[in-house]
N, C-alpha and C positions, 0 to 999 in steps of 0.2 A: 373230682378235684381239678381237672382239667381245664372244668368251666370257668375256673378262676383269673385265667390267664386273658380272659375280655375283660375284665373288672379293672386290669394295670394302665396305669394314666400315661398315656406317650407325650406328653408335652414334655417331658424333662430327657425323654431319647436321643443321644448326639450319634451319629456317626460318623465314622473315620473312613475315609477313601483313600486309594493307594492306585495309582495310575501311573505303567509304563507304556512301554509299546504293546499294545494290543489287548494291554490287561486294566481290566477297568472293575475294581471292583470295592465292595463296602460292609462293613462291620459293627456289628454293635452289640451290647448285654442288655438288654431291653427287661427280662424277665430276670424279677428281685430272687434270690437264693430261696425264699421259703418257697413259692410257688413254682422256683426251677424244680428241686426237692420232692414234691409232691407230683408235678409230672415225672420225675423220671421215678417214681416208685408206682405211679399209675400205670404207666409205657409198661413196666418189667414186670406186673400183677395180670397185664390184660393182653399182649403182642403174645403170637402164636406165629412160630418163623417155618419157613419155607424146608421140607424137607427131601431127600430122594436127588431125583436131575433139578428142580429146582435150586439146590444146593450145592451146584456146581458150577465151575467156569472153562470153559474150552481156553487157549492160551497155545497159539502157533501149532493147532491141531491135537492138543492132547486135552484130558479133562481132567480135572483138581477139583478136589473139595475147597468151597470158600471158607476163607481163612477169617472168617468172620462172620454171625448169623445175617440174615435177610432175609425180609417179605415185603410186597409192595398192595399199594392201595388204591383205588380212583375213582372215575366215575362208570357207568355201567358201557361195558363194551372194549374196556384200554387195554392195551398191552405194547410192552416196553421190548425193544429187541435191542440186544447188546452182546455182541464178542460167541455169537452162536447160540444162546439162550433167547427165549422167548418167554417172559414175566408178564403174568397173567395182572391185573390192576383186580386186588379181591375188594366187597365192600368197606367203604368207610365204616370204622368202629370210631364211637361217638370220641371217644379221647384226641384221636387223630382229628378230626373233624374239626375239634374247637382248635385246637394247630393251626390248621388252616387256616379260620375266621379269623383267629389272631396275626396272620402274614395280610390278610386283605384289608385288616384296620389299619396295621404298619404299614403297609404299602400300596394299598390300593390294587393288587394283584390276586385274582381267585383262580386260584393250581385247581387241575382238572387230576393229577397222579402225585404219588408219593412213593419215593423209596427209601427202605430203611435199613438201615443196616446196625447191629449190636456186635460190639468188640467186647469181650466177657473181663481182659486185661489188658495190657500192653503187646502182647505176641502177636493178638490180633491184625491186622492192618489191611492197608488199602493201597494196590500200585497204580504205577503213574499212568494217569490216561487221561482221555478228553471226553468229556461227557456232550460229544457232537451226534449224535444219532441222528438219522434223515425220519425218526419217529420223532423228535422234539423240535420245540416250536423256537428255533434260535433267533429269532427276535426278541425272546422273552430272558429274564434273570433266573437262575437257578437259586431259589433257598436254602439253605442249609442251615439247621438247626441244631445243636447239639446239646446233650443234657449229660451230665455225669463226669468222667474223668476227661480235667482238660489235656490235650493234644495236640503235639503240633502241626500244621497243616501245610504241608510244601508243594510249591505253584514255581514250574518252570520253562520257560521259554520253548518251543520248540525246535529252533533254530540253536540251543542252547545246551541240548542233546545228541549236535549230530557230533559224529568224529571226524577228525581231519581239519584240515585248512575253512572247512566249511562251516564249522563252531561259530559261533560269534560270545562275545563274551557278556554277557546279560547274566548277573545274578539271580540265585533263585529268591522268591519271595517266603518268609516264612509267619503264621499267624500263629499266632495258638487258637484253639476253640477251648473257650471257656464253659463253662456251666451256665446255661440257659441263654446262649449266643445265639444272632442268628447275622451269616454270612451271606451276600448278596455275589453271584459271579454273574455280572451285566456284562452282555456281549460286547466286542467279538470275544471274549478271554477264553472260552471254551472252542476258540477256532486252533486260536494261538499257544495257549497256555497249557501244559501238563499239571495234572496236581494229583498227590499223595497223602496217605496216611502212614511216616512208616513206622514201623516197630520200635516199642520201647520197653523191652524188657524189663525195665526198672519200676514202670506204672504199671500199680495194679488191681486199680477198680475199673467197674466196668463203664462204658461209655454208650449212647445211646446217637444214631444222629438218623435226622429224616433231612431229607433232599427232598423239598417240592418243585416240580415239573410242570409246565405248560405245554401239552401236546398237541401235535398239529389233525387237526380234525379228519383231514384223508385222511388219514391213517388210521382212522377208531374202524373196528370191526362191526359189519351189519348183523 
């Protein structure tokens, strides 16, 4: 079903850009509800999630189970290092794949890795960090797509975190991700910007989102 998502006509595509200091980034609903729908019943028929230390996260030296499923995906050789972890890039399974082909028609852009993450509810979520890795190719936009229960998505300044006289007073940005969205973060905003998924109790279907990544070639494995 996945295959369907080449079939959607982008000329009627607008997006919304939202640009402060260092944050540069764009949004859009490109994919119609039925074929949102059908991928994300495709995603949750055919994703097989990471289990054991892969399903974990170090955090100021101690290790926690993540508070949300994951498995990643790429091209042959990738892997992804984050926060003491080291995410293997397994092969593309074809559903993923057409994802893809559909960000390279939207954008002109072919992701070499994919990370995914499944929130089963609301409780699920995601803390505030910067997805700056010296493994990714930060000249490039990070994708992010989401399928399933929309959420809100909070992006904060990092200057805008600290404590003390040293705060500067920069609102946070807040999006929702909707069902079958797909969010652009164009650099620097991952130098800059913090972003979140947090808790919402109240939501309680599940949500799906892949983050496609551009990695830097030193760094693929021989």
């Amino acid at each position: 079903m996945s295959q369907k998502i080449l079939d959607i006509d982008l000329k009627s595509v607008t997006w919304k850009s939202t640009r402060k200091e260092g944050l540069n980034i764009e949004y859009s609903v490109p994919i119609p509800r039925t074929i949102a729908d059908a991928v994300l019943q495709e995603l949750e028929e055919t994703i097989t999630y990471f289990t054991g230390d892969l399903a974990k996260i170090k955090v100021f030296g101690k290790v926690y189970s993540l508070p949300r499923q994951q498995v990643a995906y790429g091209d042959p050789g990738i892997t992804y290092r984050y926060s003491g972890t080291t995410v293997p890039a397994l092969p593309w399974p074809q559903s993923v794949l057409s994802l893809r082909d559909f960000l390279f028609k939207l954008k002109g852009i072919k992701y070499d890795f994919v990370l995914i993450n499944r929130y089963k509810n609301g409780s699920d979520h995601m803390g505030e960090h910067r997805d700056n890795e010296p493994d990714l190719d930060l000249t490039m936009p990070i994708a992010s797509m989401s399928f399933g229960q929309e959420r809100p998505f909070v992006l904060k300044h990092k200057d805008a975190r600290k404590p003390g006289p040293q705060k500067i007073n920069i609102l946070p940005v807040i999006i929702k991700l909707e069902h079958g969205s797909v969010l652009l973060m164009n650099p620097p905003t991952n130098e800059i910007w913090y972003h979140s998924l947090p808790t919402r109790k109240k939501l309680l279907g599940p949500r799906i989102n892949l983050t496609f990544r551009k990695m830097r070639v030193k760094n693929l494995m021989k």
